[in-house]
LUMTI-933655 format. One record per residue: y, x, z of N, C-alpha, C in turn; residue number from 0. Coordinates in Angstrom, 1 decimal, m for minus. Atoms other than C-alpha are relative to their C-alpha. Layout:
REM residues N
nnorth/neast/nup/canorth/caeast/caup/cnorth/ceast/cup/pos
Y/X/Z/Y/X/Z/Y/X/Z/NUM
...
REM end
This chain:
REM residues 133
nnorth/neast/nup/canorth/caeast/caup/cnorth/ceast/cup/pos
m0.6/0.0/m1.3/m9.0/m4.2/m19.0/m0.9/m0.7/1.0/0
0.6/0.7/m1.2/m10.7/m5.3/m16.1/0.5/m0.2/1.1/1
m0.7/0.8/m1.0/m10.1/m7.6/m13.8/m0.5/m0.1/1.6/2
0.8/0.2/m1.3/m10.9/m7.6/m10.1/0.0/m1.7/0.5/3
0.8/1.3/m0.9/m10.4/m11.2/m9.3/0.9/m0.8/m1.2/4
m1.0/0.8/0.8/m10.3/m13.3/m12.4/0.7/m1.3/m0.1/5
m0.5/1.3/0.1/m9.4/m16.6/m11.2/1.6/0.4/1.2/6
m1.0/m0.2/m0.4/m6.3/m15.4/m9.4/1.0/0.3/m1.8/7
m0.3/m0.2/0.9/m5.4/m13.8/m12.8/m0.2/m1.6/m1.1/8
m0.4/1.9/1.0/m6.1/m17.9/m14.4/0.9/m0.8/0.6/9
m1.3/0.8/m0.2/m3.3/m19.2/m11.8/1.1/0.8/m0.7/10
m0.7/m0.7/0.3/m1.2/m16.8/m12.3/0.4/m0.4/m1.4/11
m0.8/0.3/1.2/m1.2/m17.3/m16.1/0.7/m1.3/m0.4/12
m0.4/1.2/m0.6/m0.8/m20.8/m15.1/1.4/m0.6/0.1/13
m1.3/0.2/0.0/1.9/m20.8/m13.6/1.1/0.7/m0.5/14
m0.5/m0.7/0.2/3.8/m18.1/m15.5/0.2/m0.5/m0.8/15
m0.1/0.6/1.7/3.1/m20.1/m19.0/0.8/m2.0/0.6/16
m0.5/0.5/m0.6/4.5/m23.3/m16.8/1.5/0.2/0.5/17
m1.6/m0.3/0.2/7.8/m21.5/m16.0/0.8/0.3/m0.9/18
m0.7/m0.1/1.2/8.1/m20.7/m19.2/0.1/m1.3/m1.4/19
0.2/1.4/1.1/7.5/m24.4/m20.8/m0.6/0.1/m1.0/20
0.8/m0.1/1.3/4.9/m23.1/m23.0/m0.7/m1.0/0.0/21
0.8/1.1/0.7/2.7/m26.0/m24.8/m1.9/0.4/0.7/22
1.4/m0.7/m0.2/m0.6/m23.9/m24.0/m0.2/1.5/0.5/23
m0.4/m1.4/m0.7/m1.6/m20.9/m22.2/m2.0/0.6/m0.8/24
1.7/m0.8/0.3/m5.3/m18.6/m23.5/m0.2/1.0/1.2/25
0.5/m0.5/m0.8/m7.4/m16.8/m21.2/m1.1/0.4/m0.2/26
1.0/m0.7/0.2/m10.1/m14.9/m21.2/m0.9/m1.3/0.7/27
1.0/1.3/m0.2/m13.2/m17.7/m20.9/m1.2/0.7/1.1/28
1.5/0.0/m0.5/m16.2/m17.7/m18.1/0.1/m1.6/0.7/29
0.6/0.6/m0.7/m17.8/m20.2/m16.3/0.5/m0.6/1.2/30
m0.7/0.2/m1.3/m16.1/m20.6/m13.1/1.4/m0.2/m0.5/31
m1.5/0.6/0.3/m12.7/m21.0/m15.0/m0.1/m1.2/m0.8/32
0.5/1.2/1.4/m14.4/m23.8/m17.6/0.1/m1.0/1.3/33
0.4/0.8/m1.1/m15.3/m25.4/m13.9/1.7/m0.3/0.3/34
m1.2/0.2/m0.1/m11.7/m25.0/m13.0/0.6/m0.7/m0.6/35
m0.8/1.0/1.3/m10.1/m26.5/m16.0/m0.4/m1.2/0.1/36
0.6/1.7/0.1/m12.3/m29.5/m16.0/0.6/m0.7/1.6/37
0.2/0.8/m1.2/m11.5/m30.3/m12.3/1.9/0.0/0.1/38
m1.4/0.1/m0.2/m7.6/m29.7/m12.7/0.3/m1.3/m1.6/39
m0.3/0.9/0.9/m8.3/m32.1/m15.9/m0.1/m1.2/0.7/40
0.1/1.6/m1.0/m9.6/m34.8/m13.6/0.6/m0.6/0.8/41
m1.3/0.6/m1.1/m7.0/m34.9/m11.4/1.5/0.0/m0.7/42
m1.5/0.1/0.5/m3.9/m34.9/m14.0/0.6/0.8/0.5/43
m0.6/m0.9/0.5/m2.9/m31.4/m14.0/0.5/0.6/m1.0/44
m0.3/m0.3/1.5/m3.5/m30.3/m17.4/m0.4/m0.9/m0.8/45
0.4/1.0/1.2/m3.6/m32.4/m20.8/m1.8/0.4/m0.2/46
1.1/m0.3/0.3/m6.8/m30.6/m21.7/m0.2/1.4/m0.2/47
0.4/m1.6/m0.6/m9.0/m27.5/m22.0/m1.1/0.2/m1.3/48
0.9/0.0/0.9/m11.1/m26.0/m24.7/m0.1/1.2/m0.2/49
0.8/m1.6/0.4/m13.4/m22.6/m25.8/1.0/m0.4/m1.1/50
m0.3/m0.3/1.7/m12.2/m21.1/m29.0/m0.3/1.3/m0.3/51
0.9/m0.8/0.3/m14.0/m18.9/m30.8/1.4/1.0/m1.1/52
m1.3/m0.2/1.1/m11.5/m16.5/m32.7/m0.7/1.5/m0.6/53
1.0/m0.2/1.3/m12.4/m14.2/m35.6/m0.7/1.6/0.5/54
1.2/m1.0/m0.3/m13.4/m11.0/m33.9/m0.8/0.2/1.0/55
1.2/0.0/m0.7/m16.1/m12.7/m32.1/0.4/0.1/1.4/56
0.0/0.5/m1.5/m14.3/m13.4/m28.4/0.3/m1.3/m0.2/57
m0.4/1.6/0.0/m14.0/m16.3/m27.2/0.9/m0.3/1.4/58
m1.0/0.0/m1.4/m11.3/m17.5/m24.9/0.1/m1.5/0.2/59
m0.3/1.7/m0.8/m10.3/m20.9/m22.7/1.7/m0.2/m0.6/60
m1.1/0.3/0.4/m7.3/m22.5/m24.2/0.2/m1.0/1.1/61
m0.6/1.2/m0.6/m5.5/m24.7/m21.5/1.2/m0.8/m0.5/62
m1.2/0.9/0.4/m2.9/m27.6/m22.7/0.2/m0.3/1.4/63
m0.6/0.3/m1.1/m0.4/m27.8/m20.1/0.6/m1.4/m0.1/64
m0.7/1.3/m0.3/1.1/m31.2/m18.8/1.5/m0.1/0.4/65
m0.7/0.4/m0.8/4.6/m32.1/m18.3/0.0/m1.1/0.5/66
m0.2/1.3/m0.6/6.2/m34.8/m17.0/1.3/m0.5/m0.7/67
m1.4/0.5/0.8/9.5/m36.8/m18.1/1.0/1.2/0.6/68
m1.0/m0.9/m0.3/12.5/m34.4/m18.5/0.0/1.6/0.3/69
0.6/m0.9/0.1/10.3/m31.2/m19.1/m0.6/0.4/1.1/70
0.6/m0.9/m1.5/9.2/m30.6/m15.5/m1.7/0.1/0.0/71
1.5/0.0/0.1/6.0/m29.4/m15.0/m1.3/m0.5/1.0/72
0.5/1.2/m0.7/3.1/m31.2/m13.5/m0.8/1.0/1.2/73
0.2/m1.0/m1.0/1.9/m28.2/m11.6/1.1/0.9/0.4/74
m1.3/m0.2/m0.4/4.5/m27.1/m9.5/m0.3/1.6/0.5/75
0.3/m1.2/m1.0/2.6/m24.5/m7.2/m1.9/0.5/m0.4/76
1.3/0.0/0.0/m0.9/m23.0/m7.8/m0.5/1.5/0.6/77
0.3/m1.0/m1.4/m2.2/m20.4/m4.9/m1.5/0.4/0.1/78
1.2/m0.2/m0.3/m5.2/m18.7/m4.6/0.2/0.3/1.8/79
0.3/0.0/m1.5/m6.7/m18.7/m0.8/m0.8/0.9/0.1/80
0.9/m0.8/0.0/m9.9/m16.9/m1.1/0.1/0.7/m1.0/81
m0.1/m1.5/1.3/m9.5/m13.4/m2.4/m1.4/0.7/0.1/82
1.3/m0.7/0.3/m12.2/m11.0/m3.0/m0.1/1.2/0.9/83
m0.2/m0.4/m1.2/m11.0/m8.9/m0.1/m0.2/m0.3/0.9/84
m0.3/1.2/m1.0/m10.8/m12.0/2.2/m0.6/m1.3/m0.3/85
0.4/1.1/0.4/m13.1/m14.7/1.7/0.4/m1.1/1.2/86
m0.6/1.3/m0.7/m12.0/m18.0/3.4/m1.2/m1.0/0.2/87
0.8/1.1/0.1/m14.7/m20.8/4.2/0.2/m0.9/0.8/88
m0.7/0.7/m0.5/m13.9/m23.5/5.1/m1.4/m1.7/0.6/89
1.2/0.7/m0.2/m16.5/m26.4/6.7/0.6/m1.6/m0.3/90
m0.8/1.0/0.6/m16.0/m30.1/5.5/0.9/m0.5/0.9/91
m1.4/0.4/m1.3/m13.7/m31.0/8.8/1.0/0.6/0.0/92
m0.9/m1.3/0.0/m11.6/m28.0/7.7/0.5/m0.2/m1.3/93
0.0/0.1/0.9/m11.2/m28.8/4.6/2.1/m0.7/m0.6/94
m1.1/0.4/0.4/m7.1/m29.0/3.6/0.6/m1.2/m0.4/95
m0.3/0.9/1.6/m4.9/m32.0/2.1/1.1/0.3/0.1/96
m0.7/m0.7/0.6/m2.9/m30.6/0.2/1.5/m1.0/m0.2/97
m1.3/1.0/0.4/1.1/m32.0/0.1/m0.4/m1.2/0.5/98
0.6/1.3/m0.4/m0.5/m35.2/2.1/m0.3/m0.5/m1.4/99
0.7/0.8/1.0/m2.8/m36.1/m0.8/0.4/0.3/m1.1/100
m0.4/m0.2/0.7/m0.4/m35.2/m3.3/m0.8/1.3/m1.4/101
1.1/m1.0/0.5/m2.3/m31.8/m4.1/m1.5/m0.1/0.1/102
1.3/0.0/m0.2/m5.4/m30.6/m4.3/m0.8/1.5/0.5/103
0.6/m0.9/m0.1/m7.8/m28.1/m2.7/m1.3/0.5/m1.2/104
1.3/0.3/0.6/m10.8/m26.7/m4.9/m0.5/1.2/0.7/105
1.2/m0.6/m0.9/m13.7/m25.7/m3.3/m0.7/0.8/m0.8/106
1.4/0.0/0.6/m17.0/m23.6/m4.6/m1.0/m0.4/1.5/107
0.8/0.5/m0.9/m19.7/m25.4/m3.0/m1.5/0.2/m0.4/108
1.2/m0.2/0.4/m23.6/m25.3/m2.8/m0.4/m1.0/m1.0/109
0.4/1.2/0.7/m23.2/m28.2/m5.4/0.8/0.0/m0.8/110
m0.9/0.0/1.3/m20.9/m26.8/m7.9/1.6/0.3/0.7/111
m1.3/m0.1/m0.4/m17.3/m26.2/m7.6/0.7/m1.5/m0.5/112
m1.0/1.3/0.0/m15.1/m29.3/m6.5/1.3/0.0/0.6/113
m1.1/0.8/m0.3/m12.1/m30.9/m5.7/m0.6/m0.2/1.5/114
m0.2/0.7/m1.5/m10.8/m31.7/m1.8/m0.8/m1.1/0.2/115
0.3/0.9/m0.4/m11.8/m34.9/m2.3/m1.7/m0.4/m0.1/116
1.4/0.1/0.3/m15.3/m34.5/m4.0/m1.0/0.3/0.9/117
0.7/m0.5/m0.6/m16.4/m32.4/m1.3/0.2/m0.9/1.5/118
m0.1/0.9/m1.2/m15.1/m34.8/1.5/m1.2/m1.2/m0.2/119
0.9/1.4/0.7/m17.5/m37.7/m0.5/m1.2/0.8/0.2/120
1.5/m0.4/0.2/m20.3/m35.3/m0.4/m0.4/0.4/0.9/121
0.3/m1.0/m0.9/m20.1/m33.8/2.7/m0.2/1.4/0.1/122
0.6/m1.2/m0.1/m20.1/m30.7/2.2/1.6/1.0/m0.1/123
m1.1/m0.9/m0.6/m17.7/m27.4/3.3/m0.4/1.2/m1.7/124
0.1/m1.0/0.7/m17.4/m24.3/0.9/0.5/1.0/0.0/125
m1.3/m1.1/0.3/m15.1/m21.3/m0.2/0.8/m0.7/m0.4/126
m1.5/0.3/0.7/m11.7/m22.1/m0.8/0.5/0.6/m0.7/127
m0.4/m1.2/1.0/m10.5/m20.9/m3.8/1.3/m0.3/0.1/128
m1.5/0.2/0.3/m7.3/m22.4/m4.7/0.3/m1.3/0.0/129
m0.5/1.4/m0.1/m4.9/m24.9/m3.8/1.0/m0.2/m1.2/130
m1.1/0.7/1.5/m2.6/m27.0/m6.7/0.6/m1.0/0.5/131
m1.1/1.2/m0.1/0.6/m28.9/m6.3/1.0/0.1/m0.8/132
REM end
């Protein structure tokens, strides 16, 4: 199956394995979603994130999802902004806060894909991919 825009298809599973209070969600693994995972790990989104190699030779991103007390989940909303139809860019004075601080924007930038706040520290604007709250 192929995917036209696969990090819309990694919120999505996101939030879908989240309404369903599943422990973990899999996903087809690249590069740009490994970036993702690590930057929704650093901000206490998800528990953790990891390849796994499974036996007929794919390999996929396993995310451990986070609740909170009383099963609720720690990602409430998760939104793509820039589609592949509609790119969005955004310059560092443009740059969203999400839920006043609460959320988070993530950028791709000429310095890696970051976090709202990474890219306000660094100066620097990018594409807006997706917001999380």
């Amino acid at each position: 199956m192929s995917l036209n825009d696969p990090i819309a298809d990694m919120l999505t599973r996101l939030r879908n394995a989240c309404a369903s209070k599943h422990r973990r969600v899999d996903m087809p693994v690249s590069n740009i979603k490994i970036e993702i995972a690590r930057i929704l790990k650093e901000n206490a989104f998800i528990q953790d994130y990891r390849t796994v190699d499974l036996e007929d030779g794919k390999t996929i991103l396993r995310v451990i999802l986070k609740y909170a007390h009383g099963g609720q989940s720690v990602i409430r909303q998760a939104r793509r902004v820039s589609t592949p139809g509609l790119r969005k860019y955004v310059g560092v004075s443009e740059i969203p806060r999400v839920r006043n601080g609460l959320g988070m924007a993530i950028l791709s930038t000429s310095k890696g894909i970051m976090s709202d706040r990474d890219a306000r520290s660094a100066n620097t604007g990018g594409e807006l991919l997706a917001l999380v709250w």
